[in-house]
C-alpha positions, 0 to 999 in steps of 0.5 A: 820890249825892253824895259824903262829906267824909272825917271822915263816910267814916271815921266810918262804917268806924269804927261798924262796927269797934265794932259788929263788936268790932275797936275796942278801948275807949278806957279800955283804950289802951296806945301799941300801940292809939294808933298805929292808933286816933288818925290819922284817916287813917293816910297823912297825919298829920304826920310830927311827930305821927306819929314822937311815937306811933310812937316811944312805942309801940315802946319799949312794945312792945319793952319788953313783948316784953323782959320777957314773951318767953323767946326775945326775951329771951335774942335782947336779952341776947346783942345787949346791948340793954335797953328802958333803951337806947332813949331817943330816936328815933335809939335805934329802930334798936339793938332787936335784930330777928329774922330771918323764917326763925327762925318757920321753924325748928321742930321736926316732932314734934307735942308739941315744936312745941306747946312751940316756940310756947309759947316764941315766944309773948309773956307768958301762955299761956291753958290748952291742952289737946292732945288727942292722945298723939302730935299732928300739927301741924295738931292742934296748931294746932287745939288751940292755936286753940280756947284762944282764940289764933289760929296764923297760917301762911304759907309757900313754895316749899319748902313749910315753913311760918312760923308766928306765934301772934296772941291777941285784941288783936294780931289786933284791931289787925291787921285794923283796920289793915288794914282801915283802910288800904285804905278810906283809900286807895281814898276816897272809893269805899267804900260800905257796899251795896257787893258784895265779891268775895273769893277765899277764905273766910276762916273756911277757912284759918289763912293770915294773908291769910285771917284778917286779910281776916276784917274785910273781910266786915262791911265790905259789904252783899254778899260773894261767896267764890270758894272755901269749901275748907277749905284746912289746912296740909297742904294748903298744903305738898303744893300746894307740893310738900312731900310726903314719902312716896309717900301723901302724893304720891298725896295730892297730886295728888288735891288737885291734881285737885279744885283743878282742877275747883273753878277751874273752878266759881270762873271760872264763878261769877266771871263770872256775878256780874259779869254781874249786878253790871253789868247792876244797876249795883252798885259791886263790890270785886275782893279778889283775887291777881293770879295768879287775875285773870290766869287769868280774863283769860285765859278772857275773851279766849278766851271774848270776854267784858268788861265795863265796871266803869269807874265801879263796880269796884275791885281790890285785889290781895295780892301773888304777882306770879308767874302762873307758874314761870317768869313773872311779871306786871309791875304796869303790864302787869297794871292795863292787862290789867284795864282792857282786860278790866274798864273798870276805871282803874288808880286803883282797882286797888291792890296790897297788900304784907304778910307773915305776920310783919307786923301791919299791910300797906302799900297803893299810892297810886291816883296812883303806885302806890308802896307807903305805910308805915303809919308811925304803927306802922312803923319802915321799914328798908332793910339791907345785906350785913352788915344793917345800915341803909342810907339812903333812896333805896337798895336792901336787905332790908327790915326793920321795927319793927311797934309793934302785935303783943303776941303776938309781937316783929314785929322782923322782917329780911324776905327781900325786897329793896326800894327805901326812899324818904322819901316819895311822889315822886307823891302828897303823902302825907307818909310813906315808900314803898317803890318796887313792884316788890318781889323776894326777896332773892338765896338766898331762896325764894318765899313767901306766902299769895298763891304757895300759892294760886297753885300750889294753883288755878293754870290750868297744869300745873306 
């Protein structure tokens, strides 16, 4: 077949972004749409072009948050900054951020954490009925989801959760995005006959991977869900030893039973589709974690199975580098486990690295491996001890501006600790990167989607 110009490649993904309602009309534009819908190519716009729309966007955005969110606000007056202040560019780095644990930091109690996201949530909130005199908080999400937002969670080692409420738009722009970035990356490989392999179904869990990976099923002719367990907030804070009572504890190791028996099923199902994948001669995408396809390495080399995907297979990876308590894969190592077990190159297996909190997700270039920065819609910062900027080329906290979230300020001081460098030192994309291996800050625990699901369909018993 022969192969697209990009203008052609991108213009297709973009037909079925309108046809499945994720392009918001033009007519109805704010700069928080402009900095996803006009680059063509999210990684190699000018930097010039680029710092124009993202500059503009975030003093919308933070505008916008300023004025419409209770917490935000009273965060903005007490760090004396006002959207008057950021005049210029160089202004960007005086908007107050907000430290990720504060999505942690809510009350137990159902109707009280039904009004802690009330006020974390920006502008007005549709009409929200709870149902319940006494919710618990899966309720109250349940709630609060049916009236038209979406609570999107993720969590950690401690099994709490952060939890960010997203409204239609802040979701739109979100998946797209996404979206957008990978397909852009892994060009020109996307076709739309393709299979898609995706670990979790995404209408069975309120995690911000499952949610945003939504948009990824109307990308392919074909997709395959490895597990439809409904996987509620519960579940995700007893698979991370979050039980607090001797029920829950019981309860706890009967999910952790039935988790067992259905990875069982997932490595079966897995390898059948991808002996047939093969045999028909189909391009396959592998939307995985990384924990999981080194549990199914491991089966195949007991097993003496592989295959050869060499021209018609892509991985694309969300993180959790952990494949156990105590060890974790390096990328290298990984990539050439796949290759080994798959055929697959490492130009095609591609790690993908957001967070709940984060609107959008930065994706690894096939010639480095370095992590891009959608940068129309990011401002990346790296902090020091006393969080304040440091420059490129140096190792702290990471910290972002994200200009496209209108239900919450994504001003975020992460946990992670990464290296920021200006720009690729591999690829002649023109944009900031931040080197791969990413760790967690020293004092801060594991988190994310990908670390939940480890420990809820991990091969060993931990």
């Amino acid at each position: 077949m022969e192969e697209k110009g990009f203008d052609e490649y991108i213009g297709e993904f973009d037909k079925i972004m309108s046809e499945k309602g994720y392009l918001i009309p033009e007519e109805k534009w704010t700069p928080q749409d402009e900095v996803i819908y006009v680059p063509k190519d999210p990684f190699r716009i000018s930097i010039k072009d680029a710092e124009k729309l993202r500059f503009k966007a975030l003093k919308y955005s933070f505008s916008h948050h300023y004025s419409n969110n209770t917490f935000y606000n009273k965060l903005c007056k007490e760090k004396g900054i006002k959207p008057e202040d950021i005049k210029k560019p160089e202004d960007l780095v005086k908007i107050p951020l907000v430290p990720d644990k504060f999505f942690k930091d809510y009350p137990e109690d159902g109707r009280l954490f039904a009004i802690w996201l009330s006020n974390i949530y920006t502008g007005r909130l549709p009409d929200i009925y709870i149902r319940k005199k006494r919710p618990k908080t899966e309720e109250v999400i349940d709630d609060f989801n049916t009236s038209g937002l979406t609570v999107t969670l993720s969590s950690g080692t401690s099994g709490r959760h952060t939890f960010i409420p997203r409204d239609g738009d802040t979701i739109r722009r979100g998946s797209y995005s996404i979206a957008k970035n990978i397909i852009a990356m892994i060009y020109p490989f996307w076709q739309r006959d393709m299979v898609m392999y995706k670990q979790t179904d995404p209408a069975g869990t309120n995690l911000w991977v499952g949610k945003s990976g939504t948009v990824l099923v109307h990308l392919f002719k074909e997709t395959v869900v490895g597990t439809k367990i409904k996987i509620t907030p519960k579940m995700v804070r007893l698979s991370m030893g979050g039980a607090k009572n001797p029920i829950e504890r019981i309860e706890a190791i009967i999910i952790k039973s039935v988790a067992k028996r259905h990875r069982e099923k997932m490595i079966e199902d897995f390898l059948s589709l991808l002996q047939r994948v093969e045999k028909d001669g189909r391009k396959i995408a592998l939307v995985v974690q990384p924990s999981f396809m080194y549990m199914i390495m491991r089966v195949m080399g007991e097993k003496g199975i592989s295959f050869d995907l060499s021209e018609n297979g892509a991985v694309i990876t969300g993180g959790g580098w952990k494949i156990s308590e105590k060890d974790r894969i390096p990328h290298q190592r990984f990539r050439d486990k796949v290759k080994e077990y798959f055929g697959i190159p490492g130009e095609r297996i591609l790690d993908i690295y957001g967070m709940v909190e984060c609107n959008t997700a930065m994706i690894q270039c096939p010639e480095g491996h370095y992590l891009h920065i959608p940068y129309t819609q990011m401002y990346p910062m790296v902090l020091d001890e006393d969080l304040e900027p440091k420059g490129y080329g140096e190792v702290g906290r990471f910290a972002f501006l994200e200009a496209t979230a209108s239900s919450y300020p994504s001003f975020i001081i992460s946990g992670d600790e990464v290296k920021l460098l200006e720009h690729c030192p591999v690829c002649d994309r023109p944009g900031p990167v931040l080197e791969p291996e990413i760790k967690r800050a020293k004092g801060e625990e594991i988190r994310g989607c990908a670390e939940e699901m480890r420990r809820l369909f991990s091969i060993s018993e931990e």
